[in-house]
N, CA, C and O atoms as CSV, one atom per row, in Angstrom:
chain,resi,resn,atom,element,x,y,z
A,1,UNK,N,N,-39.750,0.312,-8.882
A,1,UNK,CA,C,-39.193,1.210,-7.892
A,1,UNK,C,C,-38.254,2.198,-8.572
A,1,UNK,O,O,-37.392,1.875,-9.389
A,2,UNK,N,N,-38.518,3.486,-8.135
A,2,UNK,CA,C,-37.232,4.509,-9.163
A,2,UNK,C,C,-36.220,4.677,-8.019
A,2,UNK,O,O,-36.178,4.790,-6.794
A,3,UNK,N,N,-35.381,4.628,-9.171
A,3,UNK,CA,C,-33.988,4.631,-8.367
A,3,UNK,C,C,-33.629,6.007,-7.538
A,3,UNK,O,O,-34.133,7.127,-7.620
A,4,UNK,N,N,-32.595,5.514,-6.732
A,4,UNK,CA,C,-32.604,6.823,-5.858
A,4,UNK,C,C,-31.789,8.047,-6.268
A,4,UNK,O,O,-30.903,7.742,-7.066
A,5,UNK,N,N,-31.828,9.231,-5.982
A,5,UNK,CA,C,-30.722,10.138,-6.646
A,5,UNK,C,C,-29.245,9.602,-5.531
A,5,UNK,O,O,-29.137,9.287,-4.346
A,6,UNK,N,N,-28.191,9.745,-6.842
A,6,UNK,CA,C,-26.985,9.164,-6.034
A,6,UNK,C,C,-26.214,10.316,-4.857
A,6,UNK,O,O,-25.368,10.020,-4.014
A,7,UNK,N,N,-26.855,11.773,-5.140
A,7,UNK,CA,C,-26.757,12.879,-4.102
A,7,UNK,C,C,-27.168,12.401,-3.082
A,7,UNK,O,O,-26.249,12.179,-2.294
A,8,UNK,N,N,-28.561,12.015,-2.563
A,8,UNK,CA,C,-29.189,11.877,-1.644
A,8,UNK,C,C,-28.717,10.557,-0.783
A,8,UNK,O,O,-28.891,10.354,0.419
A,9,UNK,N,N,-28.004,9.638,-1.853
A,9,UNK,CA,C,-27.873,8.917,-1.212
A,9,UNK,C,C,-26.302,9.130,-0.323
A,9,UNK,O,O,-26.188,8.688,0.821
A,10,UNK,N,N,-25.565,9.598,-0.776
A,10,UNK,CA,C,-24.480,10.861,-0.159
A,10,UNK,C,C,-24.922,11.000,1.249
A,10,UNK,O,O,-24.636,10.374,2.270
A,11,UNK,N,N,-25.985,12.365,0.915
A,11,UNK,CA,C,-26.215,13.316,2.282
A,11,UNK,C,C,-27.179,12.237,2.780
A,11,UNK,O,O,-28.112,12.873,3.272
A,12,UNK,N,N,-27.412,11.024,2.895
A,12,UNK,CA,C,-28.168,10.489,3.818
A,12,UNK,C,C,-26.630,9.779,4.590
A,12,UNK,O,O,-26.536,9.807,5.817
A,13,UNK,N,N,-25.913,9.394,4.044
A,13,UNK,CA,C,-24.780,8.373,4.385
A,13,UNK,C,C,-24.299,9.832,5.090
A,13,UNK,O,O,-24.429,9.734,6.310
A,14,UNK,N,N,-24.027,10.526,4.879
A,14,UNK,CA,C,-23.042,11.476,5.580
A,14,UNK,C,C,-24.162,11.373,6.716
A,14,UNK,O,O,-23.755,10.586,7.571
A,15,UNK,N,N,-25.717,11.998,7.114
A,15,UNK,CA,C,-26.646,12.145,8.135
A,15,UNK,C,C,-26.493,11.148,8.987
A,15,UNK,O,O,-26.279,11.327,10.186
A,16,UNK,N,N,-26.603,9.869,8.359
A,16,UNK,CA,C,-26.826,8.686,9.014
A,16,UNK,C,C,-25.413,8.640,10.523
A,16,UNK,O,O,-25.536,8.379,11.720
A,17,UNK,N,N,-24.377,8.968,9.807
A,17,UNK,CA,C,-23.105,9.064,10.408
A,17,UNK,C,C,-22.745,10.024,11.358
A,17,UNK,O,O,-21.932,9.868,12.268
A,18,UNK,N,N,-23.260,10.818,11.152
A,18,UNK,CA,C,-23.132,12.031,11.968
A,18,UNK,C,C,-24.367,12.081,13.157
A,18,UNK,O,O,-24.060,12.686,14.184
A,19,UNK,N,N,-25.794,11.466,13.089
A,19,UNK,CA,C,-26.359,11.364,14.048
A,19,UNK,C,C,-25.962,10.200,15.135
A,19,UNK,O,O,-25.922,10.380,16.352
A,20,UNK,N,N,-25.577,8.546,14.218
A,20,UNK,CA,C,-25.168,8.187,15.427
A,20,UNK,C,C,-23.931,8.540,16.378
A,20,UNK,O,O,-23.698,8.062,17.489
A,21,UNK,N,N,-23.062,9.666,15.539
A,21,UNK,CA,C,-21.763,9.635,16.094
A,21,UNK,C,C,-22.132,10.872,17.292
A,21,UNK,O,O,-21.541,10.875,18.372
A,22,UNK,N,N,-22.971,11.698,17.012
A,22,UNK,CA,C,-23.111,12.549,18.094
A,22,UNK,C,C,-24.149,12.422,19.306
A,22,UNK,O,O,-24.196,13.112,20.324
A,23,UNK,N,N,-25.127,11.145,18.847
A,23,UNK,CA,C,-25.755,10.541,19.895
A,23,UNK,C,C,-25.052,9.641,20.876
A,23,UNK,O,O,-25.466,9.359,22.001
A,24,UNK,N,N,-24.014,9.252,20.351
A,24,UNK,CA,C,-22.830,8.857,21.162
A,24,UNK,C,C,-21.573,9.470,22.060
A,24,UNK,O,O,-20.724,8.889,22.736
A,25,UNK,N,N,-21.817,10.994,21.772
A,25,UNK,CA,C,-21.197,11.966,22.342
A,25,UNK,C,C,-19.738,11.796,22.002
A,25,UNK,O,O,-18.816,11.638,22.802
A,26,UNK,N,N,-19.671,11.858,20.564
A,26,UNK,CA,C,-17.975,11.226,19.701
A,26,UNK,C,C,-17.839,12.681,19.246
A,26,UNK,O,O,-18.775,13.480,19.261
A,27,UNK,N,N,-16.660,12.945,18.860
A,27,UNK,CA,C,-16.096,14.526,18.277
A,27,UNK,C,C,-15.796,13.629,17.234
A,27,UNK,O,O,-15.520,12.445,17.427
A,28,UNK,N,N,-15.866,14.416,15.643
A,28,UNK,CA,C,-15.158,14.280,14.342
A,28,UNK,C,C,-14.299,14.056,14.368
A,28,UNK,O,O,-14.193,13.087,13.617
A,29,UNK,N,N,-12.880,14.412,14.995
A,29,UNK,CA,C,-11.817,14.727,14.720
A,29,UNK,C,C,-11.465,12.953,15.800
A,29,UNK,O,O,-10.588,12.257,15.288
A,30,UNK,N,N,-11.925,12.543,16.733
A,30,UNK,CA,C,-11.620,11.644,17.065
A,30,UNK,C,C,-12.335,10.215,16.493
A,30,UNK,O,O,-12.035,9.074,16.844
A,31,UNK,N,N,-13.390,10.621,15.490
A,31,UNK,CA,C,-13.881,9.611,14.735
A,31,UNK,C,C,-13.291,9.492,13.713
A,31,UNK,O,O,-13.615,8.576,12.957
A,32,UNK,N,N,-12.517,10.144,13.461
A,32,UNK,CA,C,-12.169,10.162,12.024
A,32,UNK,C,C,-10.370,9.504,12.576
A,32,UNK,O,O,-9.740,8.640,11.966
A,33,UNK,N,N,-10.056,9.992,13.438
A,33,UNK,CA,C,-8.490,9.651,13.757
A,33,UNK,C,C,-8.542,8.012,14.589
A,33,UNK,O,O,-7.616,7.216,14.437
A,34,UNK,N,N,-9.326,7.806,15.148
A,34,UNK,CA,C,-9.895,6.199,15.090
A,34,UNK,C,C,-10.047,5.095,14.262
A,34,UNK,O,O,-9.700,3.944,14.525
A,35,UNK,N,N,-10.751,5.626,12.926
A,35,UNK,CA,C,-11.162,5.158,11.955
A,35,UNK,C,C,-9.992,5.392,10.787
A,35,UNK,O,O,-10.045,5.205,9.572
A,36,UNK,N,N,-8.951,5.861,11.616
A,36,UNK,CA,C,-7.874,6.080,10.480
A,36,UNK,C,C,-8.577,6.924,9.126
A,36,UNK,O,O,-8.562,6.354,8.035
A,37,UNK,N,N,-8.962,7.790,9.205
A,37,UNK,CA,C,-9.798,8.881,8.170
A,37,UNK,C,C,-8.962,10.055,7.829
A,37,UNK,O,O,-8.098,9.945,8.699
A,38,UNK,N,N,-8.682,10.977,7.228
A,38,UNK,CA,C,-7.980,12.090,7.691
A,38,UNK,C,C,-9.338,12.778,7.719
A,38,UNK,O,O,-10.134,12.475,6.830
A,39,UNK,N,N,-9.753,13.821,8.795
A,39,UNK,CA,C,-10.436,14.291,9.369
A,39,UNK,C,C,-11.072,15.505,7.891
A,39,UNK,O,O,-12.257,15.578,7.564
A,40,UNK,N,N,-10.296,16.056,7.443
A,40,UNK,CA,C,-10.966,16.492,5.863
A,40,UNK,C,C,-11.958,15.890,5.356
A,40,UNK,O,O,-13.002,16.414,4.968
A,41,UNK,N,N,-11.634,14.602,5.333
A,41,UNK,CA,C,-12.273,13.441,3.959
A,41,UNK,C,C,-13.378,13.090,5.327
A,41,UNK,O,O,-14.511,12.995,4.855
A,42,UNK,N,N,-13.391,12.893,6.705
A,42,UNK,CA,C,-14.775,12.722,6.920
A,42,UNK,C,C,-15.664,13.714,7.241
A,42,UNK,O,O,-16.841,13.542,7.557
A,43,UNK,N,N,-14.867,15.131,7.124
A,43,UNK,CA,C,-15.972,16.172,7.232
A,43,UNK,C,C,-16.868,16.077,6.057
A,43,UNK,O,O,-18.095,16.129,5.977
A,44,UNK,N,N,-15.820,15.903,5.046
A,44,UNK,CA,C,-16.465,15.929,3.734
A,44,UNK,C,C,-17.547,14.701,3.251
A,44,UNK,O,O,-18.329,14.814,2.307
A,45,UNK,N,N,-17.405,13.509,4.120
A,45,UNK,CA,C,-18.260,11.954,4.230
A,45,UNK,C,C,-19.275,12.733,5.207
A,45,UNK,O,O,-20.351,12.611,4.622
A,46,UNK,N,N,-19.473,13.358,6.208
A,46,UNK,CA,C,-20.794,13.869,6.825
A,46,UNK,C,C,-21.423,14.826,6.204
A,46,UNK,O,O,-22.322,15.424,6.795
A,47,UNK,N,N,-21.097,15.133,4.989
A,47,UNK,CA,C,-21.280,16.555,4.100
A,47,UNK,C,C,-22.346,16.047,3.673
A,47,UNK,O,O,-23.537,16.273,3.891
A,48,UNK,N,N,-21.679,15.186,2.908
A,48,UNK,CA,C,-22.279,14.667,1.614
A,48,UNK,C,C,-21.512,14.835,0.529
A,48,UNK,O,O,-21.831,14.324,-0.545
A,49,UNK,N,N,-20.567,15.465,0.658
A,49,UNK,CA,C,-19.856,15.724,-0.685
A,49,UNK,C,C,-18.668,14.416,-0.870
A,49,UNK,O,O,-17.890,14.333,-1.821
A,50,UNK,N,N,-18.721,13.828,-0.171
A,50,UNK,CA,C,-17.207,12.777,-0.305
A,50,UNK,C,C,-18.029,11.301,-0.411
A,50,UNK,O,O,-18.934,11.109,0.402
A,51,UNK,N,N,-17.749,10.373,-1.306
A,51,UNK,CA,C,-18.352,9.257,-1.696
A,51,UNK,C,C,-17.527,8.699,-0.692
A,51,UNK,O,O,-16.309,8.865,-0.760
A,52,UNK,N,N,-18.198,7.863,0.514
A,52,UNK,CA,C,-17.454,6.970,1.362
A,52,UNK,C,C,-17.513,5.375,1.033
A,52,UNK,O,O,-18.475,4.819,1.561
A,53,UNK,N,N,-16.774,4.647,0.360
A,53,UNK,CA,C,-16.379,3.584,0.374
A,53,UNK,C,C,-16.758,2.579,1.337
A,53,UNK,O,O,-16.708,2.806,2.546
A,54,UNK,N,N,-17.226,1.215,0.736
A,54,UNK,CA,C,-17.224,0.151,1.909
A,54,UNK,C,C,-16.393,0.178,2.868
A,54,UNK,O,O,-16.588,0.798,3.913
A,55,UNK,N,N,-15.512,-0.406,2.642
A,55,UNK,CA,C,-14.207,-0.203,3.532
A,55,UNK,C,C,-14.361,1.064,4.240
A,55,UNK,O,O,-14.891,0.835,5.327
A,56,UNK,N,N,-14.173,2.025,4.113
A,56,UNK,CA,C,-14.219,3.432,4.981
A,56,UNK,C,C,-15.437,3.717,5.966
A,56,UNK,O,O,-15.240,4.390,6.978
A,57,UNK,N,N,-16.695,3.204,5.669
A,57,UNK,CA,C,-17.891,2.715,6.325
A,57,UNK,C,C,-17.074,1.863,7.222
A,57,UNK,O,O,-16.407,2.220,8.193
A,58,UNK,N,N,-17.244,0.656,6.723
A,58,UNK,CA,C,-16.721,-0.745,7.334
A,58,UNK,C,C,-15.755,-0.127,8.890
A,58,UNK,O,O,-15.991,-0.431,10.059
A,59,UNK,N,N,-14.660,0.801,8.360
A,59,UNK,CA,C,-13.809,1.112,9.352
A,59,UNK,C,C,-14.560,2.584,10.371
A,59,UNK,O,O,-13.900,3.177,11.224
A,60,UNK,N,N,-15.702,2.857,10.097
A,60,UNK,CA,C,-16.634,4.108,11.184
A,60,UNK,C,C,-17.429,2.969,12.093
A,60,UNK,O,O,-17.618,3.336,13.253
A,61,UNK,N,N,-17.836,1.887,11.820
A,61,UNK,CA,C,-18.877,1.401,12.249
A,61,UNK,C,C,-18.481,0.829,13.930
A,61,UNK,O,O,-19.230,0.847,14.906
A,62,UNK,N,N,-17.255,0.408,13.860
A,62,UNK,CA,C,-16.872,-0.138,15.293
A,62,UNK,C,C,-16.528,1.294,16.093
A,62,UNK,O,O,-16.796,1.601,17.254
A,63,UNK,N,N,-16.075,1.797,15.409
A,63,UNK,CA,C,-15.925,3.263,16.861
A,63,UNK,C,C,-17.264,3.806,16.875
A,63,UNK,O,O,-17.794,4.129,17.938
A,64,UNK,N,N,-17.774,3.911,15.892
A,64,UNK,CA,C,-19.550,4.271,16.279
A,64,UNK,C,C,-20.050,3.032,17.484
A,64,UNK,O,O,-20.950,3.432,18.223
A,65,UNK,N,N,-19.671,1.919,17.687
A,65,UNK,CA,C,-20.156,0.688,18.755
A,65,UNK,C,C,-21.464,0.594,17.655
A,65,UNK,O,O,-22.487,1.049,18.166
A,66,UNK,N,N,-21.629,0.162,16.428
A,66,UNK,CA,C,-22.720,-0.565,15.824
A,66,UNK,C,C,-22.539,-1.731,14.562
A,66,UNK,O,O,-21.434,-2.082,14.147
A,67,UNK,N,N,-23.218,-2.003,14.292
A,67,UNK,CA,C,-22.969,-3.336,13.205
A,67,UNK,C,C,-23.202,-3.096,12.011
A,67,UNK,O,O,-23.574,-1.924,11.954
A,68,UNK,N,N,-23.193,-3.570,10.976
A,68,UNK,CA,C,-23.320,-3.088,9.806
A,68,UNK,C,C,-24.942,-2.972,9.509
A,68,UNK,O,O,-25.305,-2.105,8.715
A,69,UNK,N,N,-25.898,-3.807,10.116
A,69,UNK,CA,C,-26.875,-3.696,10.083
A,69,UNK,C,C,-27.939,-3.140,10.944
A,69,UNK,O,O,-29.167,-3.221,10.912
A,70,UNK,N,N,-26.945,-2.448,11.861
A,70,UNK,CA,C,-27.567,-1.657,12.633
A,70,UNK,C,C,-27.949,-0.333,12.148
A,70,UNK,O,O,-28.962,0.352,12.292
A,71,UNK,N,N,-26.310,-0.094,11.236
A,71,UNK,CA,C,-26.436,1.181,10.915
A,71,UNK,C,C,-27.368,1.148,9.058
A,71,UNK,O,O,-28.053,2.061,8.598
A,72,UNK,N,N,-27.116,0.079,8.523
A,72,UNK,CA,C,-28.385,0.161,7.556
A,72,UNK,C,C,-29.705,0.287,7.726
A,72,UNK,O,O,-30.446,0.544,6.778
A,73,UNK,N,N,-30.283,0.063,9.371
A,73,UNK,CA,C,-31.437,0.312,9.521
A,73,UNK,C,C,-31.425,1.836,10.225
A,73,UNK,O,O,-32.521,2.298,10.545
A,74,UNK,N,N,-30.334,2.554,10.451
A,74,UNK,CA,C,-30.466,3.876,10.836
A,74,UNK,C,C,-30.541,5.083,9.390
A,74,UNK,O,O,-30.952,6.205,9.093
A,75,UNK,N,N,-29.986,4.165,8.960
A,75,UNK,CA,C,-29.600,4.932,7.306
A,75,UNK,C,C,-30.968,4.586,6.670
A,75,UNK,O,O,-31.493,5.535,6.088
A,76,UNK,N,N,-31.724,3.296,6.664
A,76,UNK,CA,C,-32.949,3.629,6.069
A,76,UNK,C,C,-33.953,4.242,6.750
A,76,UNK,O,O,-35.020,4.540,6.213
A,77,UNK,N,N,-33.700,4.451,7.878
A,77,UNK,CA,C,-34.991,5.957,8.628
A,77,UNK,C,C,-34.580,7.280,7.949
A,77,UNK,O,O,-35.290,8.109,7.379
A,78,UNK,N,N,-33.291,7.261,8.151
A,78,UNK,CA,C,-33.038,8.674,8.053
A,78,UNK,C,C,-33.711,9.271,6.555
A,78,UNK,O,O,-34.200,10.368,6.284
A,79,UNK,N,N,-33.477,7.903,5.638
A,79,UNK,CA,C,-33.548,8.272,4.141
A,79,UNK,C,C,-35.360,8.179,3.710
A,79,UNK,O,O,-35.808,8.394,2.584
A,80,UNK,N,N,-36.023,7.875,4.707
A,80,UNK,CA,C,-37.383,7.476,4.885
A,80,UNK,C,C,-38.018,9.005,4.938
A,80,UNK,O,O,-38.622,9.648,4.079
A,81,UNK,N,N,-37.621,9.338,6.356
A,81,UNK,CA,C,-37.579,10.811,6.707
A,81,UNK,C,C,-37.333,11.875,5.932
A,81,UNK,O,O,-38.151,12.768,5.712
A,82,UNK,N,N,-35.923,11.806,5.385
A,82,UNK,CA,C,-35.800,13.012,3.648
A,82,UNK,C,C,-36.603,12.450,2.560
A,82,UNK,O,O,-37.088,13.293,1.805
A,83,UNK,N,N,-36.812,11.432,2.348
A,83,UNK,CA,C,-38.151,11.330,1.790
A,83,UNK,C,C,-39.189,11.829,1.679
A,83,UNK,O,O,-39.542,12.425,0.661
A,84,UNK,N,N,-39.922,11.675,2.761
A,84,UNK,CA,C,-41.281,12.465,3.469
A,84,UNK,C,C,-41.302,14.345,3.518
A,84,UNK,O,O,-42.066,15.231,3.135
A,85,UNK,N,N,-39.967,14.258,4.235
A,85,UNK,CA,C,-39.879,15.912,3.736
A,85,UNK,C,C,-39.961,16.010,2.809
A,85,UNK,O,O,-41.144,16.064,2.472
A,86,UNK,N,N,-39.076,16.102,1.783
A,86,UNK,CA,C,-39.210,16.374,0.319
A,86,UNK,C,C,-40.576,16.158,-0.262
A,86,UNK,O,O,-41.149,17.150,-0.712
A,87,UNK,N,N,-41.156,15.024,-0.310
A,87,UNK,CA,C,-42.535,15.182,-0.756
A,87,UNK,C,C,-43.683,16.038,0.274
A,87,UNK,O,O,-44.880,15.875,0.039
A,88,UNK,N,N,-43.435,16.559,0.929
A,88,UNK,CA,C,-44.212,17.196,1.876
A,88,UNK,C,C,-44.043,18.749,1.392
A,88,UNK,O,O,-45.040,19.439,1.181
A,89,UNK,N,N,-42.765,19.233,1.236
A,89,UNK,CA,C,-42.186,20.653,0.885
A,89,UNK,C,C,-42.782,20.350,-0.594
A,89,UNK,O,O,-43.621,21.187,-0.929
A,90,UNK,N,N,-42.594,19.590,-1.311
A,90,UNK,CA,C,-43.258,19.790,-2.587
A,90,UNK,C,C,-44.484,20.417,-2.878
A,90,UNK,O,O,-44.673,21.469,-3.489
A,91,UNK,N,N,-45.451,19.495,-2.269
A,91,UNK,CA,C,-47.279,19.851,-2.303
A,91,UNK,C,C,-47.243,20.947,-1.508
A,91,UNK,O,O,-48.350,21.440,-1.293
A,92,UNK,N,N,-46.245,21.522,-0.968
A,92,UNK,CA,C,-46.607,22.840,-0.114
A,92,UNK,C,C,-46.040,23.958,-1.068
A,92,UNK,O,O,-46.130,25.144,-0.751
């Protein structure tokens, strides 16, 4: 299995976070002030540009209302999905 690029795995963790938080009808600024975040550092965790920590996960997951393995199986669609694109935009 080749390993994954550690970018992607970023902007999937930032995606993953940001879809369930807005399918939940949550604002940033109150996910992040919940989760004790400063609201910078999780714009920058939905970016992709900010490496989010267990712990900092650990502390999104209950104001998101999901489990840790809820959201690993949302995070492996999402990363399934940029997958498929990417090899799709390629051969095209």
């Amino acid at each position: 299995m080749k390993p994954i690029d550690p970018k992607l795995i970023l902007q999937t963790l930032g995606q993953t976070i940001v879809a369930l938080r807005k399918s939940r009808g949550i604002a940033q600024d109150r996910l992040a002030h919940d989760a004790v975040i400063e609201r910078a550092h999780m714009s920058g965790i939905e970016r992709g540009k900010f490496n989010a920590g267990f712990a900092t996960v650990y502390r999104v997951l209950p104001v998101l209302g999901v489990t840790l393995s809820q959201f690993a199986v949302e995070f492996d669609r999402i990363l399934r999905q940029r997958n498929r694109n990417r090899k799709h935009n390629k051969v095209n």
